[in-house]
N, C-alpha and C positions, 0 to 999 in steps of 0.2 A: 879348512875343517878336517879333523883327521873320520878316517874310516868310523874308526867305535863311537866318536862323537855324532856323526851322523847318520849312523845306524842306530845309535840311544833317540834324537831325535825325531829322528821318523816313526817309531815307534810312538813314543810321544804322543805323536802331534795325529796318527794314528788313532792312538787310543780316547784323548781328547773326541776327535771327531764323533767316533762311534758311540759313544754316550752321551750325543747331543742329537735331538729329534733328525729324523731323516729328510725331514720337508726343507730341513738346512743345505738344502746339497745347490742345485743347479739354480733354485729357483732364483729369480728375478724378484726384489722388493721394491717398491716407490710408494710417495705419499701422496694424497689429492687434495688439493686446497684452492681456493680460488682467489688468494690474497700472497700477493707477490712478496710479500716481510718475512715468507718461508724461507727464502733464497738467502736472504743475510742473516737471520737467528744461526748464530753459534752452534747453538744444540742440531738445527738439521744439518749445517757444517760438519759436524761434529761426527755423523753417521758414517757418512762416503755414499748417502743414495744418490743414485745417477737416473733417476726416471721419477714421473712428475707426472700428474694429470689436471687438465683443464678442461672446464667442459663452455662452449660458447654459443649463440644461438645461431639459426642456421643462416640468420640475416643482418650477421655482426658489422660485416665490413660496408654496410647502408648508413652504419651509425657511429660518428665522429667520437661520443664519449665510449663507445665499446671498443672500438679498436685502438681508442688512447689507453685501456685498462689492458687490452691483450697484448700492444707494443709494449709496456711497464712488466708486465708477466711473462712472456717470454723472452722480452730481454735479460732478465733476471735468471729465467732457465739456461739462459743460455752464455750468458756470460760464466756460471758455477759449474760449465759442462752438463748440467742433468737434461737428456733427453723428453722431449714432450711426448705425452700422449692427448690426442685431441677430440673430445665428444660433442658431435653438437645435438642439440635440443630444439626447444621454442623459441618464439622468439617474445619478446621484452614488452612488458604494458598489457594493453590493450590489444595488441596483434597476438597474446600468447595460444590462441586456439588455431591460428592462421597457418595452414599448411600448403608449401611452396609444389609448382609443377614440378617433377623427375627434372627434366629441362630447366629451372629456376635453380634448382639445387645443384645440382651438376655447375651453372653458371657461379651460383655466388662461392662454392668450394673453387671454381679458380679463381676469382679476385682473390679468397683467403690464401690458394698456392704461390700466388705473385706474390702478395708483401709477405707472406713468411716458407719461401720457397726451400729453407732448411726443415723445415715440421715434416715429417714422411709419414706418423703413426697417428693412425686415425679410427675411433669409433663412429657410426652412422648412424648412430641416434640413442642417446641417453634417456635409459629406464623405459625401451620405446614401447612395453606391455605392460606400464602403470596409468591408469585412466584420471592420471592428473596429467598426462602429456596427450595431446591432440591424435598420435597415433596407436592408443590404445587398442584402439579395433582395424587400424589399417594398416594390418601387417604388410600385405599387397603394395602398401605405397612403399613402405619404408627397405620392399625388395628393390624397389625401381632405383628409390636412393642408392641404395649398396652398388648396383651395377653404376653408377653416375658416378661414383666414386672412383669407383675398378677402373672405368673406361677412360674416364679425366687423369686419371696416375697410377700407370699398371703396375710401377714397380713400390708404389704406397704399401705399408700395412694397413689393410684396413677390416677391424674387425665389422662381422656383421650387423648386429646392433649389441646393445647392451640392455640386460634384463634384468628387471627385479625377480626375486624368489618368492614371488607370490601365487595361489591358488591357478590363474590362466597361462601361468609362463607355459607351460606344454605347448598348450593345443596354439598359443601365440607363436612359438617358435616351430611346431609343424608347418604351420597355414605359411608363414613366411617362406620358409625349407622351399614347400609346396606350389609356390608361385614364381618364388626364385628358378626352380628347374634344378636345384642340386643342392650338395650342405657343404657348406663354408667350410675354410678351412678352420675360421679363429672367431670365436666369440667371450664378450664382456659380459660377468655377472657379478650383481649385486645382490650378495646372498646373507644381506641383514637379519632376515629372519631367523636362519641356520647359525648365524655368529651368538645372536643376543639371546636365542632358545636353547640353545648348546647343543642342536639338533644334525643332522646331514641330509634329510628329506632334498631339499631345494637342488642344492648341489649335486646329489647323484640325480636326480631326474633329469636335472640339464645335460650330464653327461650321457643318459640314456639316450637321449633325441637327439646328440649332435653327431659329430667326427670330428676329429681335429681340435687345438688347443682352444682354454678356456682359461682367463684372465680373471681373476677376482679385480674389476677395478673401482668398485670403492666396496669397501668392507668394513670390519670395526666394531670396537664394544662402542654402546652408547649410557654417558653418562647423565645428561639430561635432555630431556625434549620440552617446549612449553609451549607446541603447538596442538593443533585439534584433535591430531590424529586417535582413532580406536584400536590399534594397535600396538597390543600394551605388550612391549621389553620391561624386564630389571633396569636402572637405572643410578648409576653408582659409580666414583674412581675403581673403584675396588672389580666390580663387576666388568666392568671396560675392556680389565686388566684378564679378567678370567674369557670372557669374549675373544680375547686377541691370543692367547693361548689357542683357543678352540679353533679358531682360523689356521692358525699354522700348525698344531701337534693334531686335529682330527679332521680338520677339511681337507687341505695340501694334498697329506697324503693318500687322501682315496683315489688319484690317479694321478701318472706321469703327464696326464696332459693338460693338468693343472703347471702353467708354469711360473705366469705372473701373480703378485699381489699387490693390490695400490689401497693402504689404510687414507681413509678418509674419518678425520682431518686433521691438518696440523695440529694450530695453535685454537684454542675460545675466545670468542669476544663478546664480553659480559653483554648480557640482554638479549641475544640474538636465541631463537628460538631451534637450533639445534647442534647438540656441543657433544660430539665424540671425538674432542681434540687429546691428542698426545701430549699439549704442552696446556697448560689452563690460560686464564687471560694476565694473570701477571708473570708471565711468562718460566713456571717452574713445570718441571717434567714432571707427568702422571706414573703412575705404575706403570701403563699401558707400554709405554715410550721403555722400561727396561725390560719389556717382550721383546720390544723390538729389535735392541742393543742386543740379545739374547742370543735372536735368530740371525743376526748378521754377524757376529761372533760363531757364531759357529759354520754360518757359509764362507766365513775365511779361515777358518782352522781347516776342514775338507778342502778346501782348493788349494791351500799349503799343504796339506797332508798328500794328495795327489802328485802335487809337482814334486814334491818329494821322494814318492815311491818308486817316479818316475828315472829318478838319478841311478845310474848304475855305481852297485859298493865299489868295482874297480876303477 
């Protein structure tokens, strides 16, 4: 390539960058789905995402059909290259209120380091300040977990826990801070309410009370729901679309230490009573899905543009 041609270029691809939102830069994108037919649809092919979230109960590997579902899923992750990320939760049935000793938990996170001793990225407890999960009110325990994790695999990521953006997350995630003895490096949030309200409350409060990085890992417009809940979003393709916009051109950017996003979820499957999928259930892209394409276009036009400026004209 001669000189002028690659000085026209870089310019370019320059000027491309700079008039695509700024939350397109370094940040890390993935999607979260708990249905492994993500890994061969075309369309998530089709992206280049390399990161993926799972979330599983804390007492999976006790149970022959859950860890047939999480061998199918992250073989799937892992065969397409896309890095896992892994939350665990409750646990299944009739046990879902049942919460494991520090020492139980610590134990069944190494059965699950044994059979999938590639996984390194780990959440320690999904949505753990919504009082539909057993640890609503016991931040306390879910410090003990975090250190059981630490202790079990120092060189793991593992974030601290993961929080809704609802009314108790503060004083949930002080008390925890507070018992823990220090503030984490890296925390998951689930800042539903800030996506669907077109709001930033949730999200800068988290940032107020923490230090260190903060993941959106599940996020997303939502286009239907047909469960009980009193917490009323818009609900619409269309809306979704505007939702996922607001995640990445007014959340992102309210700090650098915003680094991760993981849209949840894939694909719909008709009946199921809650649908912020990217792809609907006969498997055609929503709006939502050309945000997406939007923002990952333009975190390759900057990393081109980089590597470019980087070349000396002589």
């Amino acid at each position: 390539m001669s000189l002028v041609r690659r000085m026209l270029l870089t310019v370019a691809l320059l000027a491309a960058a700079l008039a695509l939102p700024s939350s397109a830069g370094a940040l890390v994108v993935g999607i979260g789905d708990q249905k492994a037919d993500m890994f061969s649809d075309p369309l998530f092919t089709g992206l280049g995402v390399a990161h993926a979230r799972l979330a599983v109960s804390w007492d999976a590997m006790e149970n022959a059909w859950e860890r047939d579902q999480i061998d199918v899923w992250l073989d799937a992750a892992r065969a397409e290259g896309v890095q896992p990320l892994v939350g665990f939760w409750h646990a299944r049935g009739d046990r879902r209120r049942v919460l494991p000793t520090p020492s139980r938990f610590q134990y069944e996170f190494r059965q699950f380091r044994a059979r999938y001793p590639w996984v390194t990225t780990f959440a320690t407890w999904n949505e753990a300040n919504h009082c539909g999960e057993p640890t609503c009110h016991r931040p306390q325990l879910v410090a003990a977990y975090y250190r059981a994790l630490k202790r079990e695999c120092p060189k793991c990521t593992v974030l601290a826990a993961e929080v809704l953006d609802m009314p108790n997350m503060a004083s949930w995630v002080d008390a925890f801070q507070k018992h823990l003895g220090f503030r984490p490096k890296m925390w998951g949030l689930h800042n539903y309410l800030d996506a669907n309200r077109l709001r930033t409350t949730g999200t800068r409060t988290l940032l107020r009370h923490t230090r260190g990085q903060i993941w959106f890992t599940e996020t997303g417009g939502i286009v239907q729901r047909l469960n009980t809940t009193k917490v009323g979003f818009p609900e619409s393709t269309a809306h979704a679309a505007t939702a996922t916009h607001w995640v990445f051109d007014r959340l992102v950017p309210l700090s650098r230490r915003i680094t991760r996003v993981y849209l949840y979820h894939w694909n719909a499957v008709r009946g199921d009573n809650w649908d912020s999928g990217l792809v609907d259930s006969r498997g055609r892209a929503r709006p939502a899905l050309t945000v997406v394409r939007r923002v990952l276009r333009a975190a390759e036009a900057r990393r081109r543009a980089r590597l470019l400026a980087q070349v000396s004209p002589g």
